[in-house]
C-alpha positions as CSV (number, residue, x, y, z in Angstrom):
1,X,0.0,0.0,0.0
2,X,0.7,3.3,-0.9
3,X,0.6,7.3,0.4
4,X,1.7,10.5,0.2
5,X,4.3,11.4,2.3
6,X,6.8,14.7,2.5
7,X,10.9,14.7,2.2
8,X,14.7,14.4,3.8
9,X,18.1,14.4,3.9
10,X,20.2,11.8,5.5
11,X,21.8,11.4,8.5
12,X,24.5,13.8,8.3
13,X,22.1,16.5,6.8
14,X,22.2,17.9,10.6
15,X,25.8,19.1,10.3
16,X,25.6,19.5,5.9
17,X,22.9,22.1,6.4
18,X,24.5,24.4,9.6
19,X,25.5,27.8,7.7
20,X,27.1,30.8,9.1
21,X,27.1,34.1,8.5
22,X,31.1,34.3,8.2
23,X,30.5,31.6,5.8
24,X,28.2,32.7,3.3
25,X,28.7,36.5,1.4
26,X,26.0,39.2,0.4
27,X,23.9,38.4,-2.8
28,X,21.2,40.5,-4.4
29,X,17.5,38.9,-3.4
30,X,16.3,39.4,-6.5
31,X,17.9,39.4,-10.5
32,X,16.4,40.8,-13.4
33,X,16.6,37.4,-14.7
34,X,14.1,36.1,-12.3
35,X,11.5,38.6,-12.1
36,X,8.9,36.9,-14.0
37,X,9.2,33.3,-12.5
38,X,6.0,31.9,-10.8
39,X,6.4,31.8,-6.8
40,X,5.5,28.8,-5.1
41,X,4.1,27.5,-2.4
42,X,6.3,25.7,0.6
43,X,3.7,23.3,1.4
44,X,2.8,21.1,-1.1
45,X,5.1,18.7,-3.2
46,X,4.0,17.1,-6.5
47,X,2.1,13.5,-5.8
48,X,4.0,12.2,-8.9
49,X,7.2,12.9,-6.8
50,X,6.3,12.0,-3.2
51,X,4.7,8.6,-4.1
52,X,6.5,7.1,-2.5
53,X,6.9,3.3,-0.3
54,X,5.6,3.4,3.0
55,X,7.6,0.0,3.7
56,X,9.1,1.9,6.9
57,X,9.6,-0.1,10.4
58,X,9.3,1.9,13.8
59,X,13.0,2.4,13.7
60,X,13.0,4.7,11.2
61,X,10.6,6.9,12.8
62,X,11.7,10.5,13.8
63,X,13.3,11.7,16.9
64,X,14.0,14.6,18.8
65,X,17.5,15.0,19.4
66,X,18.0,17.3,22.8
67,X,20.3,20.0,22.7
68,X,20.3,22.7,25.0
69,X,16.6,23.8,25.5
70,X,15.8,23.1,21.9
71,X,14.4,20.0,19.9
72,X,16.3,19.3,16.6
73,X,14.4,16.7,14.7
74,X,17.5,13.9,13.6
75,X,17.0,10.4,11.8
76,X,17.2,7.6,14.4
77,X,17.6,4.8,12.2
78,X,21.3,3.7,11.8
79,X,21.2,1.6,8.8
80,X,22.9,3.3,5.7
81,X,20.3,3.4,2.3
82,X,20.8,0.7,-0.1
83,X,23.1,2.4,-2.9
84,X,20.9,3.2,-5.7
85,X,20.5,5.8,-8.8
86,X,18.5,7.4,-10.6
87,X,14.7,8.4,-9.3
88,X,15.8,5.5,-6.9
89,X,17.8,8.1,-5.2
90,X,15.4,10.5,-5.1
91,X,12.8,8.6,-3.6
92,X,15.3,7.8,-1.2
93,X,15.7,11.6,-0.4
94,X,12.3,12.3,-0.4
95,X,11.8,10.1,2.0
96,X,14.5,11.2,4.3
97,X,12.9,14.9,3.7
98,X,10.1,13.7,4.9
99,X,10.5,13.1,8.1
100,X,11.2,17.0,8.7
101,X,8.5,18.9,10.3
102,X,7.0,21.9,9.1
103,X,6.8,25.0,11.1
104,X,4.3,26.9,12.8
105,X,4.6,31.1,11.6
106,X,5.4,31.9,15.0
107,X,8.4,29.1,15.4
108,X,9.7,30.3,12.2
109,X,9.4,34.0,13.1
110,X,11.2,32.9,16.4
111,X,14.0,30.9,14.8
112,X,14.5,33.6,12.4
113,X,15.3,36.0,15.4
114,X,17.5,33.5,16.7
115,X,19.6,33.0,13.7
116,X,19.6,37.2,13.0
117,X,20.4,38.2,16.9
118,X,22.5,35.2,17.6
119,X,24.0,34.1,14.6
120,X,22.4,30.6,16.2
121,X,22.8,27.5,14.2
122,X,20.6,25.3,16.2
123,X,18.0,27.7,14.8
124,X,19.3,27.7,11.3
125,X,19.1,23.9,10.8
126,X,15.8,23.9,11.9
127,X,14.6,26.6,9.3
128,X,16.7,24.5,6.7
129,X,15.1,21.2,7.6
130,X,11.8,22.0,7.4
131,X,11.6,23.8,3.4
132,X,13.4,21.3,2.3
133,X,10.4,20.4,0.7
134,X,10.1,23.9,-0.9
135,X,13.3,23.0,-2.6
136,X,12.6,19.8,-3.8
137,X,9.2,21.6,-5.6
138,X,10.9,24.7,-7.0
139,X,13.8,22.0,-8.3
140,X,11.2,20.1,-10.2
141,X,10.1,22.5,-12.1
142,X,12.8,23.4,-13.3
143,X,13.8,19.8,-14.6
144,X,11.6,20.4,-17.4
145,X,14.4,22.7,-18.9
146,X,17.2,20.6,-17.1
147,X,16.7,17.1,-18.2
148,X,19.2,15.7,-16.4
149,X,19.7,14.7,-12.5
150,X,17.5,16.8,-11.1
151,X,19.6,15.8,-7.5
152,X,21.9,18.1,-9.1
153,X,19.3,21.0,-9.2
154,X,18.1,20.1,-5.2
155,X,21.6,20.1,-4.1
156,X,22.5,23.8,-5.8
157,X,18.6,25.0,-4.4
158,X,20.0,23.7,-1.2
159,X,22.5,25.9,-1.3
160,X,20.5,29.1,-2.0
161,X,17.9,28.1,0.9
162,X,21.1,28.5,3.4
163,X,21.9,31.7,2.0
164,X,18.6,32.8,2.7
165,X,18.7,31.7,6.2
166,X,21.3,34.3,6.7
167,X,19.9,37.2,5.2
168,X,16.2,36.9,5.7
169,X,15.3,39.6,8.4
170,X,11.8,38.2,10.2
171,X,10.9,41.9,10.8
172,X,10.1,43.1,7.2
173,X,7.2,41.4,7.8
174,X,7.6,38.6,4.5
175,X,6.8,34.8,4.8
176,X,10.2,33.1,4.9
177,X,9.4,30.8,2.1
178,X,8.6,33.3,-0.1
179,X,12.0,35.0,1.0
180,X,14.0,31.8,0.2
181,X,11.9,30.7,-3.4
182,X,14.4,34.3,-4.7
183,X,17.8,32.6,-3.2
184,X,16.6,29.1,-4.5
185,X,15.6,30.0,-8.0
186,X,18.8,32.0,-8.6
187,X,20.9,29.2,-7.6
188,X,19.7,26.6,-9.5
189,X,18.8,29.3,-12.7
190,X,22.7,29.7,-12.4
191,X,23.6,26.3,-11.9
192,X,21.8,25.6,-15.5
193,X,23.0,28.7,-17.5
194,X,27.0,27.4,-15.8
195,X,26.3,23.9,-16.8
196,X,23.8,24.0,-19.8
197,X,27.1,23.7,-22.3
198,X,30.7,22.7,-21.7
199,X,31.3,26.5,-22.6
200,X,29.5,29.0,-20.7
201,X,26.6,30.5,-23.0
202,X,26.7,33.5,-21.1
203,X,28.4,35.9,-18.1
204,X,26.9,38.7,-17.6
205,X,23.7,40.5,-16.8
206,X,22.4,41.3,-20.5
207,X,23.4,37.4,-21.4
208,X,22.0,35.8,-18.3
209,X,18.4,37.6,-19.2
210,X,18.4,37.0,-22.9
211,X,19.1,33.2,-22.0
212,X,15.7,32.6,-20.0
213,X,13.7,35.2,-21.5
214,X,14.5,35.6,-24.9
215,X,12.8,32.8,-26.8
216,X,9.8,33.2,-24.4
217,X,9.4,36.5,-25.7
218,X,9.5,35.5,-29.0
219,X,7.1,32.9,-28.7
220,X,4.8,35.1,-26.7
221,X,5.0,38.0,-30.1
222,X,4.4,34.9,-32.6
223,X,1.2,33.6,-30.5
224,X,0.0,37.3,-30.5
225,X,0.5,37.2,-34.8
226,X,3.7,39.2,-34.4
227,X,7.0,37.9,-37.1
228,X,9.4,39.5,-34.4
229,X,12.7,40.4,-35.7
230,X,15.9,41.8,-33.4
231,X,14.4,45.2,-33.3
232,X,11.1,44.0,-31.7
233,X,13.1,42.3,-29.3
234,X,15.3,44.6,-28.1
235,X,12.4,46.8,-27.5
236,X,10.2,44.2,-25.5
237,X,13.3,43.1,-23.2
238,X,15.2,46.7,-23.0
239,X,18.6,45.7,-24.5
240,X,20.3,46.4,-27.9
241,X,19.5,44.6,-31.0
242,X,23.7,43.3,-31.6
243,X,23.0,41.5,-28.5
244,X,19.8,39.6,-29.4
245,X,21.8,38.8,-32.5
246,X,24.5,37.6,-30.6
247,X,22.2,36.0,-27.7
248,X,20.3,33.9,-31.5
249,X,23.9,32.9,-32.4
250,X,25.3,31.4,-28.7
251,X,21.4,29.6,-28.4
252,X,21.6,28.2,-32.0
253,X,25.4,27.2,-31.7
254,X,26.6,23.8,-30.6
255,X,30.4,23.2,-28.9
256,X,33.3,21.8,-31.2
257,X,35.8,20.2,-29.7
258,X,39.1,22.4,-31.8
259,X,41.2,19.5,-31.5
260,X,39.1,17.4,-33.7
261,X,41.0,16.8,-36.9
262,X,39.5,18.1,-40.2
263,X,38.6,15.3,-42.4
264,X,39.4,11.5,-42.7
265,X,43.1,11.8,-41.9
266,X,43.2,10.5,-38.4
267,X,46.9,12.6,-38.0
268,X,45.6,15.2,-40.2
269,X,45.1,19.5,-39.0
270,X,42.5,20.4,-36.8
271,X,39.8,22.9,-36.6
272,X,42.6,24.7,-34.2
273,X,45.2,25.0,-37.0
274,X,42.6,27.5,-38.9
275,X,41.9,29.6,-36.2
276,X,43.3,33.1,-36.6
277,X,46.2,34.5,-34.8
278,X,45.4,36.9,-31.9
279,X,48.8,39.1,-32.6
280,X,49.9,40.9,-35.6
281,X,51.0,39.4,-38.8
282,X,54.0,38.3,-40.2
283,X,53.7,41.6,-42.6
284,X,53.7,43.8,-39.5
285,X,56.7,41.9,-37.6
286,X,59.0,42.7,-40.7
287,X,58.0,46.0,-41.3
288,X,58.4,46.8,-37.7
289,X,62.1,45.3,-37.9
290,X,62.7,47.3,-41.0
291,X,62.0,50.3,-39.8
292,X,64.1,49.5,-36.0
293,X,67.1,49.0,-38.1
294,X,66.5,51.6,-40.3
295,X,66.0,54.4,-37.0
296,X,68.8,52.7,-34.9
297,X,71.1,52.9,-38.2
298,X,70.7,56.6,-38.2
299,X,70.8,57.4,-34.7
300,X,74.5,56.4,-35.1
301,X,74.8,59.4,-37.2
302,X,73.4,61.8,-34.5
303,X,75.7,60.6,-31.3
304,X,78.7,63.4,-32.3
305,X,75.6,65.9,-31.9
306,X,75.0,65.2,-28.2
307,X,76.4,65.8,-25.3
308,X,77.7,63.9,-22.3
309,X,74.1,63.4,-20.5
310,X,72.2,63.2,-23.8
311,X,74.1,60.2,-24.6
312,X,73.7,58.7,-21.8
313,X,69.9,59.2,-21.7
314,X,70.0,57.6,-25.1
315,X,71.8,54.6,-24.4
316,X,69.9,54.0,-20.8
317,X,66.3,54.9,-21.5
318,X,65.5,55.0,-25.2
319,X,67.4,52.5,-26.3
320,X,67.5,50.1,-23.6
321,X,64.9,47.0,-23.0
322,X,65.6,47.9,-18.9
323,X,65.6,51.7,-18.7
324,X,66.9,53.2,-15.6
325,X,64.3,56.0,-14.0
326,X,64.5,59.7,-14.2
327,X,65.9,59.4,-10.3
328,X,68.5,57.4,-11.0
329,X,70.0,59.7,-14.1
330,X,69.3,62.8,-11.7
331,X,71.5,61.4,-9.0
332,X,74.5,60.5,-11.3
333,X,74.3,64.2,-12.5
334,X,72.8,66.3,-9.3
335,X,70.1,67.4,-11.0
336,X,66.0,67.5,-10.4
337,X,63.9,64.5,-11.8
338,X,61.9,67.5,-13.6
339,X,65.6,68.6,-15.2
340,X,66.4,65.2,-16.9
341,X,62.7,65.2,-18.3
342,X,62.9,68.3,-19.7
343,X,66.7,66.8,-21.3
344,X,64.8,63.5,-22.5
345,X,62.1,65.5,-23.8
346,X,64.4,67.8,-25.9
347,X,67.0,64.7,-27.0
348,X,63.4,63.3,-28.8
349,X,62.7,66.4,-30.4
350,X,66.0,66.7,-32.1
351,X,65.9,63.2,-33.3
352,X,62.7,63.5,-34.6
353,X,64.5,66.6,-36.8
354,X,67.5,64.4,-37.9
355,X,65.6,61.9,-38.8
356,X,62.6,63.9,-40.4
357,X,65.7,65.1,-42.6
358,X,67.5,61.7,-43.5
359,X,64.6,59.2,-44.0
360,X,61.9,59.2,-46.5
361,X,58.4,59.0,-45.4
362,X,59.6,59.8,-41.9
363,X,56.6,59.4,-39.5
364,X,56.6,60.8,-36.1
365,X,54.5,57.3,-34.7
366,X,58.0,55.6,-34.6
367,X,59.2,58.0,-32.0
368,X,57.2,57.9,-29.3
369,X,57.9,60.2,-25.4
């Protein structure tokens, strides 16, 4: 026989679900990204996921584990779950779940106080433990978009309901539940944009909208008899049409592995060896060595035209790959830092003449202060 029953984590889940507030950082309740998901109730779970056995002897009942002046609910049954995968494992953890109780509004208010005033993680584990449950439903419907482990979406929603513990403040005068569904959603919404592709489809704010929102959008202008283009849509979601168009490209795209060859040739070049090069061409590496031999050849022809500390600033700033500061020339001369600039600055200046004269096509970009 069968019946509906509510969810839990195993027997270390007392000590996996204790946060602190040294722990855990400041994170913005609410993302644009989010703004238009449904909110969900803490107290129901979907029959389809909590049908669960009710095979249970009385050992596996719950028990109230004293410590100090307050109850913590704990699992009293010391056999370990039979290893199993799949929805195996989440029955398994729904059942667990389960044997969490729920709250009353004034123990939660309470609890909240406690873990705001007191930083008290008694009372935190307790507010963990019991919306569990609220994880477990928000995770579900997100496995619709998921399709994979969805034990992977309750683990990251997990993580969002702890953050919530810490920065939910009981006196705004907001349900806690509703508080955490924010933290729990933008957890597991980033856990699937990180995770959707072996390369990130997207990083920042614009891309982490467009990636939730913008084929709903489009879908929502086409069931209204709308043909919506990039214009339309930057409109509707407030961003610029190059980053719809970019947004349709990442969507549309698959990954390549680069190291894949190209063609039958097992030995053969990859996609890698077509990729272009990041630096400058080979046509700008020899030009820029013609013209260094070209300016160092007649800078030869200007030393007899300098003096003592002109030469020196030549050979030990301009032309060096480790030039010595402005200090270090002032010191070996006993003049001001401001002296020897106003010496650099006029060395550059007649070079730029000498070789204005002596070099066709002379251009002033190949001198630079």
């Amino acid at each position: 026989m069968k019946k509906t029953t509510t969810l839990s984590p195993s027997r270390n889940s007392k000590t996996e679900t204790r946060v602190s507030s040294e722990t855990l950082g400041s994170m913005p309740m609410k993302d644009d990204s989010f703004e238009k998901l449904e909110l969900m109730d803490d107290d129901l779970v979907s029959d389809e996921v909590l049908d669960v056995d009710d095979s249970l002897d009385d050992s596996d009942s719950l028990a109230l584990e004293e410590v100090g002046d307050n109850p913590l609910p704990a699992p009293t049954s010391s056999r370990l779950p039979t290893p199993a995968t799949g929805r195996d494992s989440l029955h398994i953890y729904l059942r667990e779940v389960s044997r969490f109780p729920m709250l009353k509004p004034e123990e939660e208010h309470a609890l909240a106080l406690r873990v705001r005033d007191h930083n008290d993680t008694d009372a935190a584990f307790r507010l963990v433990s019991s919306h569990l449950r609220l994880v477990v439903r928000i995770a579900m419907d997100f496995q619709r978009r998921w399709m994979q482990n969805v034990l992977d979406l309750v683990q990251e929603g997990n993580v969002g309901l702890m953050r919530a513990v810490n920065k939910f403040d009981p006196d705004k005068g907001i349900k806690f539940s509703y508080y955490a569904s924010f933290w729990i959603k933008a957890y597991i919404l980033k856990f699937i944009m990180d995770n959707w592709r072996m390369v990130k489809i997207g990083t920042t704010q614009v891309q982490r909208k467009l990636f939730y929102n913008l084929n709903r959008e489009r879908q929502k202008l086409i069931a209204q008899g709308f043909d919506p283009d990039a214009a339309m849509l930057s409109e509707r979601l407030g961003v610029s049409e190059e980053q719809i168009n970019e947004m349709d490209q990442r969507l549309a795209s698959t990954d390549l592995s680069l190291n894949v060859p190209v063609g039958d040739d097992a030995g053969g070049a990859t996609r890698m060896d077509f990729l272009p090069a990041l630096g400058p061409g080979i046509e700008d590496d020899l030009a820029r060595d013609e013209i260094s031999g070209l300016v160092r050849a007649q800078l030869k022809t200007i030393i007899p035209k300098l003096n003592e500390k002109e030469i020196y600033i030549l050979n030990n700033r301009l032309l060096t790959d480790d030039p010595i500061t402005l200090r270090e020339i002032g010191e070996r001369y006993n003049v001001t830092r401001e002296r020897v600039r106003q010496l650099e600055a006029r060395l550059l200046e007649k070079i730029r003449q000498h070789l204005t004269l002596d070099i066709k096509d002379f251009s002033n970009d190949w001198i630079q202060a």
